[in-house]
C-alpha positions as CSV (number, residue, x, y, z in Angstrom):
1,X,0.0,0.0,0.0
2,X,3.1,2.6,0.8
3,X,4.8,1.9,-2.6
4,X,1.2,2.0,-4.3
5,X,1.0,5.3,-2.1
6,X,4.3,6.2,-3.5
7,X,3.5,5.6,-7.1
8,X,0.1,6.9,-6.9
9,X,2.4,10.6,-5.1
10,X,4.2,10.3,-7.8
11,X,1.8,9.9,-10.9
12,X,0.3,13.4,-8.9
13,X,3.6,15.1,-9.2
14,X,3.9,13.7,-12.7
15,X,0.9,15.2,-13.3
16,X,1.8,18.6,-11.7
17,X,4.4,18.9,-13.3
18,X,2.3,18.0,-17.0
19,X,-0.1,20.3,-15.8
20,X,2.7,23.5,-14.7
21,X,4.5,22.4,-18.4
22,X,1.0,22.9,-20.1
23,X,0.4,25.9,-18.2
24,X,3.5,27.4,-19.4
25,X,3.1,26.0,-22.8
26,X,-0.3,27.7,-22.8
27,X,1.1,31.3,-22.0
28,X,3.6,31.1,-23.9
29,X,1.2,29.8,-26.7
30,X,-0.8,32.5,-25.3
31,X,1.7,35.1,-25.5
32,X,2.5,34.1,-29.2
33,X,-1.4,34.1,-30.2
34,X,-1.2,37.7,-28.6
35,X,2.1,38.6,-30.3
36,X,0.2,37.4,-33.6
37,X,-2.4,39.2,-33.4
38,X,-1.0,42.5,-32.6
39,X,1.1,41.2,-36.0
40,X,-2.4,40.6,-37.9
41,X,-3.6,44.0,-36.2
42,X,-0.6,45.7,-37.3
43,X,-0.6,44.2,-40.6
44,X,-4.1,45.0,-40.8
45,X,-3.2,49.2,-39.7
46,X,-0.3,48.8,-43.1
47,X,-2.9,47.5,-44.8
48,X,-5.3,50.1,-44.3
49,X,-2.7,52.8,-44.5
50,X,-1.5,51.7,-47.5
51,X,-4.9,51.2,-49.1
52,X,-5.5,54.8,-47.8
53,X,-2.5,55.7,-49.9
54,X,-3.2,53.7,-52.5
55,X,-7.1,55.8,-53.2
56,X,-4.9,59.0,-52.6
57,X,-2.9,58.1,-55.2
58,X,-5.3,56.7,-57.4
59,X,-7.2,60.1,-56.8
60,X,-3.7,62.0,-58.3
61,X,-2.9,59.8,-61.0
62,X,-6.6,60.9,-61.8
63,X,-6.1,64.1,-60.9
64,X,-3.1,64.2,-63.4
65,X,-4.7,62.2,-65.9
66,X,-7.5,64.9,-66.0
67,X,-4.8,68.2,-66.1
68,X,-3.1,66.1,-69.1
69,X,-6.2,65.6,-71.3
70,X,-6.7,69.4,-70.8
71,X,-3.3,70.8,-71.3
72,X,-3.6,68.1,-74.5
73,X,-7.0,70.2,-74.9
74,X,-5.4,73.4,-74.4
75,X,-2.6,72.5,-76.2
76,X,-5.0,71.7,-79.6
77,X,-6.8,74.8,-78.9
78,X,-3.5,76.7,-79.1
79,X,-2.2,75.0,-81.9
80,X,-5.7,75.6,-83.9
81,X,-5.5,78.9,-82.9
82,X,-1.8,79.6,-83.8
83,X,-3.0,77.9,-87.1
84,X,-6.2,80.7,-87.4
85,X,-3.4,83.2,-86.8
86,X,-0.8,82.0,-89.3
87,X,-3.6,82.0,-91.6
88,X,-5.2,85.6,-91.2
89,X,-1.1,86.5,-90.7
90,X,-0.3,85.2,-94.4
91,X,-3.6,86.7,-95.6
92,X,-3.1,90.2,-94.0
93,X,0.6,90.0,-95.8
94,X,-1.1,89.0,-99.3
95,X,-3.4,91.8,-98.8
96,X,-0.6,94.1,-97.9
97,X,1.4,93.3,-100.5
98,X,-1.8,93.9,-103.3
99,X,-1.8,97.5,-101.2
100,X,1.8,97.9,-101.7
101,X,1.8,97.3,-105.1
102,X,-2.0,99.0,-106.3
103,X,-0.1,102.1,-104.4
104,X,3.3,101.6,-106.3
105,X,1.0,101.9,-109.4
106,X,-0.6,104.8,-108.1
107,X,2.2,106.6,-107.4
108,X,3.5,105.6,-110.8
109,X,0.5,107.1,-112.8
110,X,0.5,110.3,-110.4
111,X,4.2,110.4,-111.3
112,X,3.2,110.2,-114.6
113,X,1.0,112.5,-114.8
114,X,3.0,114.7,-112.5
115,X,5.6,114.6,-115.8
116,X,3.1,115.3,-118.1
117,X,1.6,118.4,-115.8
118,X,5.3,119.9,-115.9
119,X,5.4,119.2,-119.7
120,X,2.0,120.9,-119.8
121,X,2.9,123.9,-118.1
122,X,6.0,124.3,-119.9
123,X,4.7,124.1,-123.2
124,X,2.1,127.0,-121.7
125,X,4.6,128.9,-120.5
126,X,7.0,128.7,-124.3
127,X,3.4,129.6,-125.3
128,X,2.6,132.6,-123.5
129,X,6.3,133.8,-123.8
130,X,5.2,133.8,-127.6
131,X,1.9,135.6,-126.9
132,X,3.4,138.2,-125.1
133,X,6.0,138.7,-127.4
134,X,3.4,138.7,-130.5
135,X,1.7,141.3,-127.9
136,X,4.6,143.2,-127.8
137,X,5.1,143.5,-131.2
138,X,1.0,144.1,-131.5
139,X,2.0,147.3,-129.2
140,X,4.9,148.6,-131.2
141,X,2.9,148.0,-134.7
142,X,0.2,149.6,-133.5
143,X,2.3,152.4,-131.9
144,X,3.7,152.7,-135.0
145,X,0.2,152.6,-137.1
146,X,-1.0,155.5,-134.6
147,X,2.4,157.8,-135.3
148,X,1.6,157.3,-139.3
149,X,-2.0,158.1,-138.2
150,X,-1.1,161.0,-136.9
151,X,1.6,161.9,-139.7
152,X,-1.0,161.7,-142.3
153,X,-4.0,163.4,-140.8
154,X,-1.2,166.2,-140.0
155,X,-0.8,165.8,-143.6
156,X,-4.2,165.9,-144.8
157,X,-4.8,169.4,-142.6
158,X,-1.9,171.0,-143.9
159,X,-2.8,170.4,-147.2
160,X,-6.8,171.7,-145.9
161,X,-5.1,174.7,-145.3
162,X,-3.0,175.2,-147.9
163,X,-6.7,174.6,-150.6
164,X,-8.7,177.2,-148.2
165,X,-5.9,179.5,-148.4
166,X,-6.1,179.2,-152.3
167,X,-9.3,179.7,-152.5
168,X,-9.7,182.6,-150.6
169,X,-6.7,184.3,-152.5
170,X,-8.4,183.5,-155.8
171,X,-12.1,184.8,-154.5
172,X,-10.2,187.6,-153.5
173,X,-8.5,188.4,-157.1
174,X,-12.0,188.3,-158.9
175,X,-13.5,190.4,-156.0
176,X,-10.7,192.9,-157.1
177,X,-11.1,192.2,-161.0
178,X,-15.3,192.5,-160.7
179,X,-14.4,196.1,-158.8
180,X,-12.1,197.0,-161.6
């Protein structure tokens, strides 16, 4: 009964020490199911960070994708404008250059006609030198008409004179011959 005593004090101590074993198996199984999840928890905090980062960067890369389809947009527009531009730019240089030369023609039939004005006037000026000469010459002819004008009607009353004198002188002889 002693040794059964014995054996049974042992298989109790056996067991105690199983039991203090599984105990410490147990918290330290514990303390690694703790550990893990803190791990999972942890894992779980990256995870939501980095899908937190992940939507913010999503949201940029949208974000950017949307600013490059408009400067692409803005970038057409400009070019179709720098386009219009060229455009009215290479018409408004046509349409200078039909000014420049409509006034070059201009300014060649005003010079022409500028020419022909000074060949005008000088061909009235060689023609009123000649008038005035031919005037001249009308003046001195006529000056000269007017002396032989006045010569001959000098003329004409000297010889008046001369015939009334006669005549009285011959009245008087046959006054004086009809009173003899």
């Amino acid at each position: 009964a002693s040794q059964e005593l014995q054996a049974s004090a042992d298989a109790v101590r056996a067991s105690q020490r199983d039991a203090d074993q599984l105990r410490e198996e147990l918290a330290r199984a514990s303390q690694e199911l703790q550990a893990s999840a803190d791990a999972v928890r942890a894992s779980q905090r990256d995870a939501d960070q980095l899908r937190e980062e992940l939507a913010r960067a999503s949201q940029e890369l949208q974000a950017s994708a949307d600013a490059a389809r408009a400067a692409q947009g803005d970038a057409d527009q400009l070019r179709e404008e720098l386009a219009r531009a060229q455009a009215a730019s290479a018409d408004a240089a046509r349409a200078a250059e039909r000014d420049a030369d409509r006034l070059r023609e201009e300014l060649k039939t005003s010079a022409d006609a500028a020419h022909t004005a000074q060949r005008d006037a000088d061909k009235l000026r060689e023609e009123l030198k000649i008038s005035a000469e031919a005037a001249c010459a009308a003046q001195r002819d006529a000056a000269e008409l007017h002396e032989e004008l006045a010569g001959v009607q000098a003329l004409s009353e000297r010889q008046e004179a001369h015939r009334t004198r006669g005549e009285h002188a011959h009245a008087e002889r046959l006054h004086a011959h009809a009173e003899r």
